[in-house]
C-alpha positions in Angstrom: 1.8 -77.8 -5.4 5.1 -79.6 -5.6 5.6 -82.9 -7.6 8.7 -85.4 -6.1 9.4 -88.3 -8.3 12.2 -90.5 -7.5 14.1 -93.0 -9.8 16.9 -94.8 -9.7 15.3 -98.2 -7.7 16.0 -101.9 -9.0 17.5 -104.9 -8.3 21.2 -105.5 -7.1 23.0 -108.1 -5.4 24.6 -107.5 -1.4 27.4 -105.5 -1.3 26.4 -103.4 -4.5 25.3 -100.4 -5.2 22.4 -98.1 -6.2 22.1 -94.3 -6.5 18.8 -92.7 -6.3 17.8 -89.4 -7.6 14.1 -87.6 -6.3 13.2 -84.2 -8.8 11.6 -81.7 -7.9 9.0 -79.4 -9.4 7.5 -76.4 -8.3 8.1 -73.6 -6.0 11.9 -73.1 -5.5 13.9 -76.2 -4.6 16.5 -74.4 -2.4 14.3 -73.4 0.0 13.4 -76.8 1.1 14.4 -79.2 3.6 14.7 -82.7 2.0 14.8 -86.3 3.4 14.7 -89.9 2.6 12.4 -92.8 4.3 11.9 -96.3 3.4 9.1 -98.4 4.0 8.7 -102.7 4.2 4.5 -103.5 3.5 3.3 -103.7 6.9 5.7 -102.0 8.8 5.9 -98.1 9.6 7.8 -95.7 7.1 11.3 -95.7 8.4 14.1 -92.4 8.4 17.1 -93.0 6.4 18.7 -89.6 6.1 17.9 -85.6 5.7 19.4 -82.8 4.5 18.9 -79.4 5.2 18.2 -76.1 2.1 22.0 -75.3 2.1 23.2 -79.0 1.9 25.6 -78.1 4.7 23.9 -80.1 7.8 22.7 -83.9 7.3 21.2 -86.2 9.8 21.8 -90.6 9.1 19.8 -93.3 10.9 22.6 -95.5 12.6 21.9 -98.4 10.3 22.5 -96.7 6.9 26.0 -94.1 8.6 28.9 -95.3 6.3 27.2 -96.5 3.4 24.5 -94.3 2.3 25.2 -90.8 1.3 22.7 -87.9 0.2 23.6 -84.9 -1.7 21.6 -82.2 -3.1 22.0 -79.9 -6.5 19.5 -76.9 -6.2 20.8 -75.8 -9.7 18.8 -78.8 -11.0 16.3 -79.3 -8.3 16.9 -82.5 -7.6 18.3 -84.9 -4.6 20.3 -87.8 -4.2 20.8 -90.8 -2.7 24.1 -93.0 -2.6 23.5 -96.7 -1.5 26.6 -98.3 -1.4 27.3 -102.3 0.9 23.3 -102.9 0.3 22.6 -105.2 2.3 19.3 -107.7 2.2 17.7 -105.7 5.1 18.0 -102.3 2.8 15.1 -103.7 0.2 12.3 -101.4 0.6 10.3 -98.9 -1.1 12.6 -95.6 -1.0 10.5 -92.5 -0.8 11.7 -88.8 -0.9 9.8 -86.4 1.3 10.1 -82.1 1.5 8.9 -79.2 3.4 9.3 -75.6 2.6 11.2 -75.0 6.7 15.0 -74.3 7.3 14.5 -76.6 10.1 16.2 -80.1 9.1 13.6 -83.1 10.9 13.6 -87.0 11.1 10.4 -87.2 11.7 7.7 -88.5 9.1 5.1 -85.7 10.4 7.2 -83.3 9.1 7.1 -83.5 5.9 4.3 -81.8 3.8 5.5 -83.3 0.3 6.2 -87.1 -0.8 6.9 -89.0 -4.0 5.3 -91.7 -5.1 8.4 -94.4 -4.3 11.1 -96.3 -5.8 11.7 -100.0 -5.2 15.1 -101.3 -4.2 15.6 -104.8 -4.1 18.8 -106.5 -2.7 19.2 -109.8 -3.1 21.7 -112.1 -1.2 
């Protein structure tokens, strides 16, 4: 029903920075509450941040407040993620989730909708 692909993921050295973008199709992208989660192999999928339909509420893990910031742009369906001071400890696979609710969530459950991933890398 909705497609998320996110791009954006590579390879960059600590203290650098990435910015990741997650498009949307299907359905109308405003209406959604979006987040971003990360995931090491073997471990559980991890919150990074969410934003509400209106952009105008966000929620950051502690470990990412300061660096990372996520933006939205409903004109283009399609959100964002700024990475800035990677650090070794942000490599993961980066995936974007959604769920047609006004209510903004950290949890995984949540979500109805996921991409497929982007890899980020940060070497030290």
């Amino acid at each position: 029903q909705v497609q998320l692909v996110e791009s954006g993921g590579g390879l960059v050295q600590a203290g650098g920075s990435l910015r990741l973008s997650c498009a949307a199709s299907g359905r109308t992208f405003s209406s959604y509450t979006m987040g971003w989660f990360r995931q090491v192999p073997g471990k559980e999928r991890e919150f990074v941040v969410a934003i509400d339909w209106s952009g105008s509420s966000t929620y950051y893990a502690d470990s990412v407040k300061g660096r990372f910031t996520i933006s939205r742009d409903n004109t283009k369906n399609t959100l964002y993620l700024q990475m800035n001071s990677l650090k070794p400890e942000d490599t993961a696979v980066y995936y974007c989730a959604a769920k047609s609710n006004p209510r903004l969530s950290m949890s995984r459950d949540f979500y109805t909708y996921w991409g497929q991933g982007t890899q980020v890398t940060v070497s030290s």
